[in-house]
C-alpha positions as CSV (number, residue, x, y, z in Angstrom):
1,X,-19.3,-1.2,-38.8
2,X,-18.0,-4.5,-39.6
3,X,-14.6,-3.7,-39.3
4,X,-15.0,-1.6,-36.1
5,X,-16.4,-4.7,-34.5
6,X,-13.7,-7.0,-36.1
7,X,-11.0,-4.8,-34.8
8,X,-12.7,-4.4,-31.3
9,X,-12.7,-8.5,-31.1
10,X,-8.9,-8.6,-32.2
11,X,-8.2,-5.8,-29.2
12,X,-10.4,-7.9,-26.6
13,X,-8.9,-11.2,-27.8
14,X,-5.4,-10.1,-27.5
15,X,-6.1,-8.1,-24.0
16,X,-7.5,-11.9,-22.4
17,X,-4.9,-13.6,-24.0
18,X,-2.3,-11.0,-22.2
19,X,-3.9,-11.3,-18.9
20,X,-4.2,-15.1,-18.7
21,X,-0.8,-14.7,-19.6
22,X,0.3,-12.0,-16.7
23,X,-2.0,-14.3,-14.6
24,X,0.0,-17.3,-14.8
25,X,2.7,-16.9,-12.5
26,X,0.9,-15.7,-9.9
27,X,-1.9,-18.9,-10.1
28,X,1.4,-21.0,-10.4
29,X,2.8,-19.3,-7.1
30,X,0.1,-19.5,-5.6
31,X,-0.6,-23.9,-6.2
32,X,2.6,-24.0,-5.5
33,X,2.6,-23.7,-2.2
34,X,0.3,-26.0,-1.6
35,X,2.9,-28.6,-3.4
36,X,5.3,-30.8,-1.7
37,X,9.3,-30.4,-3.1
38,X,9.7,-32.9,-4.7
39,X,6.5,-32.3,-7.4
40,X,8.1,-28.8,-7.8
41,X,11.4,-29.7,-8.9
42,X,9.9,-32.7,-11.2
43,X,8.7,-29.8,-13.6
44,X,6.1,-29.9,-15.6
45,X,3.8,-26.6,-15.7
46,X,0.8,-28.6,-14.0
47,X,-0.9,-25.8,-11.9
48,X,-2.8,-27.9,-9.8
49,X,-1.0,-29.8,-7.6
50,X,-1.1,-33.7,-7.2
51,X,-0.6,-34.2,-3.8
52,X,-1.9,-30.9,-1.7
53,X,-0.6,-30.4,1.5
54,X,-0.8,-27.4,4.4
55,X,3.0,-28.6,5.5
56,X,4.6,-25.4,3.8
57,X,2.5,-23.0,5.4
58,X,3.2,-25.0,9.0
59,X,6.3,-25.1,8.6
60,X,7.0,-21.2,7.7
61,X,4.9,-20.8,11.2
62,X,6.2,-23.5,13.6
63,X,10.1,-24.1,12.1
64,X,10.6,-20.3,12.0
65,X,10.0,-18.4,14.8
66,X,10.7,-15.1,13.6
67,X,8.0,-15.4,10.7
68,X,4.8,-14.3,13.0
69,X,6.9,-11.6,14.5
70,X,8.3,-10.6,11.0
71,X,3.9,-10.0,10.0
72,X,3.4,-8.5,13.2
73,X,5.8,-5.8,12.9
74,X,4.6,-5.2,9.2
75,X,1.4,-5.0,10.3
76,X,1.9,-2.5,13.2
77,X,4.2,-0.2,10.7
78,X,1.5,-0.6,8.0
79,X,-1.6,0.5,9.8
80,X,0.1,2.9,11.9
81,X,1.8,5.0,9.1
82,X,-1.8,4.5,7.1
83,X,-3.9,6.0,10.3
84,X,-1.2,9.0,10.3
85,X,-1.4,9.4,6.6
86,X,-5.0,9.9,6.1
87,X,-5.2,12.0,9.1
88,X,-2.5,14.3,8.5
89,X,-2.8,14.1,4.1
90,X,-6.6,15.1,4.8
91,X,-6.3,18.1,7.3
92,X,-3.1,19.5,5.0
93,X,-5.8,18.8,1.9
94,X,-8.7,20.7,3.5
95,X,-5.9,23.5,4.5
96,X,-4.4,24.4,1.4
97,X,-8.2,23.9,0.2
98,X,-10.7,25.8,2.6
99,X,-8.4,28.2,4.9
100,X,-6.8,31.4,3.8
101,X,-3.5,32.3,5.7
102,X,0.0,33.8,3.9
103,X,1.9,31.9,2.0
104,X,-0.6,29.4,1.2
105,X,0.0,29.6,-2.7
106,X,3.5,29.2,-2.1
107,X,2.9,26.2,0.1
108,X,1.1,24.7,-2.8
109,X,3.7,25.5,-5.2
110,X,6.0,24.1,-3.0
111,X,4.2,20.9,-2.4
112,X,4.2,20.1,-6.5
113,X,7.9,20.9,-6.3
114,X,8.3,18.4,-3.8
115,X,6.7,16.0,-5.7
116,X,8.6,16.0,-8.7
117,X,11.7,14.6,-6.3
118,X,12.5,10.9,-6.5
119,X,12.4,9.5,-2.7
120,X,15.1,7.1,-3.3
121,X,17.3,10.6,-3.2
122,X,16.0,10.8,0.3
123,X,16.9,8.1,2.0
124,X,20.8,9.1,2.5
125,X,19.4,12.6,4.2
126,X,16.7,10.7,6.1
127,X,19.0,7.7,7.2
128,X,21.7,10.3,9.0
129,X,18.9,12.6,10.5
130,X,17.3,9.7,12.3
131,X,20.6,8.6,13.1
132,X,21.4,11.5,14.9
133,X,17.9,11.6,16.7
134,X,18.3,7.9,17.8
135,X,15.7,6.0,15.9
136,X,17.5,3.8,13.8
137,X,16.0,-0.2,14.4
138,X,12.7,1.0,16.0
139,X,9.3,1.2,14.0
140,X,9.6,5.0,14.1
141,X,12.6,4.5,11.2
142,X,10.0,3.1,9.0
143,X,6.7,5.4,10.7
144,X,7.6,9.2,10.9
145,X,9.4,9.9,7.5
146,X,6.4,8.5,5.9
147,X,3.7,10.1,8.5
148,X,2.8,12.1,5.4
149,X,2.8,12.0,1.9
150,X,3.2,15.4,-0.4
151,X,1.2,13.3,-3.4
152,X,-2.1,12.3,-1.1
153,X,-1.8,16.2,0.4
154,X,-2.8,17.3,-3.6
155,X,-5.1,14.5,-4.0
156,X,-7.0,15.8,-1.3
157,X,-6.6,19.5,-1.7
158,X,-7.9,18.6,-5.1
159,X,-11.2,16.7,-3.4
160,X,-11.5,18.9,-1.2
161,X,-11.8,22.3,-3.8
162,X,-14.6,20.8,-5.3
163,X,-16.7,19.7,-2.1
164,X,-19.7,22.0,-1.8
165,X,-19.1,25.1,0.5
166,X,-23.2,25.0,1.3
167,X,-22.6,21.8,3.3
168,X,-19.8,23.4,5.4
169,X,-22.0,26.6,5.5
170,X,-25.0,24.9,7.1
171,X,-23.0,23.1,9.4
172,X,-21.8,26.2,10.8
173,X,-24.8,27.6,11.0
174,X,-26.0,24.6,13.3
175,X,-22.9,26.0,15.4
176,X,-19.8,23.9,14.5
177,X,-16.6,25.0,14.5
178,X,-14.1,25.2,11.6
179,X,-12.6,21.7,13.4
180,X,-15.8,20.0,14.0
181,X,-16.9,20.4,10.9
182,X,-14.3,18.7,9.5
183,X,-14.2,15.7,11.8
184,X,-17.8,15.1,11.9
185,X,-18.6,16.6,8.6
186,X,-16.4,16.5,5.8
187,X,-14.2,13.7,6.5
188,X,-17.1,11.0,6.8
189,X,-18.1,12.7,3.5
190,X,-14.6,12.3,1.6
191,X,-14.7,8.2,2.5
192,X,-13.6,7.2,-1.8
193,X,-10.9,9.2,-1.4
194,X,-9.7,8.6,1.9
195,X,-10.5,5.2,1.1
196,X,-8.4,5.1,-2.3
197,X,-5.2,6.6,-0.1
198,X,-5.3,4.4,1.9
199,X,-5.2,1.4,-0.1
200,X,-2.4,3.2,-2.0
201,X,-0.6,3.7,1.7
202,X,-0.8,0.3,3.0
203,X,0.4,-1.5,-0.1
204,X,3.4,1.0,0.0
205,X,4.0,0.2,3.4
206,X,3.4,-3.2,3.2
207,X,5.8,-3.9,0.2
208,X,8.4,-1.6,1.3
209,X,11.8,-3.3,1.3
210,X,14.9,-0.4,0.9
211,X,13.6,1.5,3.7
212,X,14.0,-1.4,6.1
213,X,17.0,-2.9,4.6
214,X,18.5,0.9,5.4
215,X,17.3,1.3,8.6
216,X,16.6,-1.9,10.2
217,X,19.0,-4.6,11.8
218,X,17.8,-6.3,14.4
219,X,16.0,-9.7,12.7
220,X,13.4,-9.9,15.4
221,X,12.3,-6.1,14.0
222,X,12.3,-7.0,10.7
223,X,9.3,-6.2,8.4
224,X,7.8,-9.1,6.3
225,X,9.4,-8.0,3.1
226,X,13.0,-8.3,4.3
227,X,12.5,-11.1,6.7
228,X,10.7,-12.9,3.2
229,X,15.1,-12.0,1.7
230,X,16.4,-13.6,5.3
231,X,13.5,-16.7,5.0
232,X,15.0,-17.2,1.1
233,X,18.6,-17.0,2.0
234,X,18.3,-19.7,4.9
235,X,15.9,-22.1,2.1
236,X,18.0,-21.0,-1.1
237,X,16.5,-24.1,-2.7
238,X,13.0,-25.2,-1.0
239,X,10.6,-23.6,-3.4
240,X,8.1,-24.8,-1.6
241,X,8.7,-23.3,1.4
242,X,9.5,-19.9,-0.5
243,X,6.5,-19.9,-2.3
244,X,4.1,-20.6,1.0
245,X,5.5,-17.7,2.8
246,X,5.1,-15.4,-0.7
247,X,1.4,-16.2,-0.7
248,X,0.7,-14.9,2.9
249,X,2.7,-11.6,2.4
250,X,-0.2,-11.0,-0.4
251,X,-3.3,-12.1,1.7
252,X,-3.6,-8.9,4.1
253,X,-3.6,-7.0,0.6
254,X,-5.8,-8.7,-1.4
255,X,-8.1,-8.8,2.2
256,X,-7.7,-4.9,1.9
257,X,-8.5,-4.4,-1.8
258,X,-11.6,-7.1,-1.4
259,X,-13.0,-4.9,1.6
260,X,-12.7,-1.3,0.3
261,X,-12.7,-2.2,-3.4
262,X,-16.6,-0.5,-4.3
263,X,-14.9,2.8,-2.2
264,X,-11.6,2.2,-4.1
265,X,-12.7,2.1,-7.4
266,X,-15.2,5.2,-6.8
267,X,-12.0,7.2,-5.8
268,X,-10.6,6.3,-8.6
269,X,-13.4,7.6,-10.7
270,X,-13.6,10.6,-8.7
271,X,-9.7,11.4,-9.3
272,X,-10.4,10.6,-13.0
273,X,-13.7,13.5,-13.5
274,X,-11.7,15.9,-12.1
C-alpha cells in the first residue's frame, strides 16, 4: 500500500510539474502583452510585468485598420459553418440512426471510409472546384466545404442509436411527425453532444489557417489567423504588439469553452461510455 501511494505521489508530482511547465508560455504570452518593448527585449523571465500598459492592445485596434475587420470575418465564418455543422451533422446522425431507406449500410460504410482520408489531400480538389464555381475570396471558400463534417455525422449517429425509441414513440403518439419530433424533441435532448461538436467546430474554424491562405486574397477578407501572419510580417520585431494581438485571437475560445464547458465535458463523458 505504501508503495502504491508513493508511486501515485511520484505520478501526480511529475504531472504538476509538466503542466506548470506547458503553462508557462502561454502565462508568459499572455503578461506580455500587457508589457511595453523595451521590458520585453531586456530579458529576464519576469512574468509579471513592471510597467502594465493597455497601449498594445490600442494600438493593434486604432494603428491597424484591418484588425477589427480581420475578427469580424472570423467570426461570421466561424459561427456560420458551426450553425450549419450541427444542423446538418445532427439530421445525417439521426438518419443513418432512426430511418431505414436502401443503401443506408453502405452510406455508413462509406462515411468511415471517408474518414480515414487526410483533408490536407482535399484542398487541391476543393481549391479548383470552387474555382470553377466562382467562389474563390468570398466566405463561402472557407463555409461550404466545411458545412459538414463526416467525423461529427458518426458521433451523432452513435448518440443517436442509443437514445430511447419510447421517447420518440410517445411523441408520436401526441401526433408529431418524424420532423417535429426531431426539432422539438430530440435535438433539445442531444444538447452534450451537440454542445461538444460544436466546441470542436468553432475551434477548427477559428484556428484555421491553410484553408484561407489557399483560398483567400483580398486582405480586407482575411480571417484572424492569416491576417495574425500579415500583422507579424509588417511588426517582424515588436513583440509586444505581436503578443497583444495573439491574446485576443484566444479570448472568443476560451469565452466558448468557459460557457459550454459543464455540456462539453458531459459529451465527452458520454462519447467515452459508449
Amino acid at each position: 500500500m505504501k508503495i502504491k501511494r508513493f508511486w501515485k505521489i511520484i505520478t501526480y508530482t511529475l504531472l504538476i510539474v509538466y503542466g506548470l511547465v506547458t503553462l508557462y508560455p502561454f502565462l508568459w504570452a499572455v503578461m506580455a502583452s500587457f508589457k511595453p518593448y523595451s521590458e520585453i527585449i531586456g530579458g529576464g523571465l519576469s512574468l509579471l510585468p513592471k510597467n502594465p500598459t493597455i497601449e498594445n492592445f490600442s494600438y493593434i485596434f486604432t494603428r491597424d485598420p484591418l484588425f477589427p475587420r480581420w475578427i469580424l470575418n472570423s467570426f461570421i465564418i466561424a459561427i456560420s459553418g458551426t450553425i450549419l455543422n450541427i444542423i446538418f451533422n445532427s439530421m445525417a446522425g439521426y438518419a443513418l440512426a432512426r430511418l431505414s431507406f436502401p443503401g443506408r449500410k453502405q452510406l455508413f460504410l462509406l462515411i468511415l471510409a471517408v474518414i480515414m482520408v487526410p483533408a490536407q489531400i482535399l484542398l487541391i480538389p476543393n481549391y479548383l472546384i470552387m474555382k470553377s464555381i466562382g467562389i474563390l475570396d468570398t466566405y463561402n471558400a472557407l463555409i461550404l466545404p466545411g458545412a459538414i463534417n463526416f467525423g461529427y455525422i458518426f458521433m451523432m449517429r452513435q448518440f443517436f442509436v442509443n437514445f430511447p425509441k419510447e421517447v420518440e414513440e410517445a411523441a408520436q403518439m401526441d401526433g408529431l411527425s418524424r420532423t417535429q419530433t426531431f426539432f422539438r424533441i430530440v435535438f433539445p435532448m442531444a444538447q452534450a453532444s451537440i454542445a461538444t461538436q460544436g466546441v470542436f467546430v468553432f475551434l477548427g474554424l477559428w484556428n484555421e489557417f491553410m484553408k484561407p491562405l489557399l483560398y483567400i486574397t483580398s486582405p480586407e477578407k482575411y480571417t484572424l489567423t492569416l491576417g495574425l501572419q500579415s500583422f507579424q510580417t509588417q511588426n517582424a520585431t515588436q513583440w509586444n504588439y505581436i503578443m497583444a494581438a495573439s491574446v485576443v485571437s484566444i479570448i472568443p475560445i476560451l469565452i466558448l469553452y468557459i460557457v459550454l464547458n459543464k455540456y462539453f465535458m458531459k459529451g465527452v463523458r458520454i462519447g467515452g461510455d459508449k
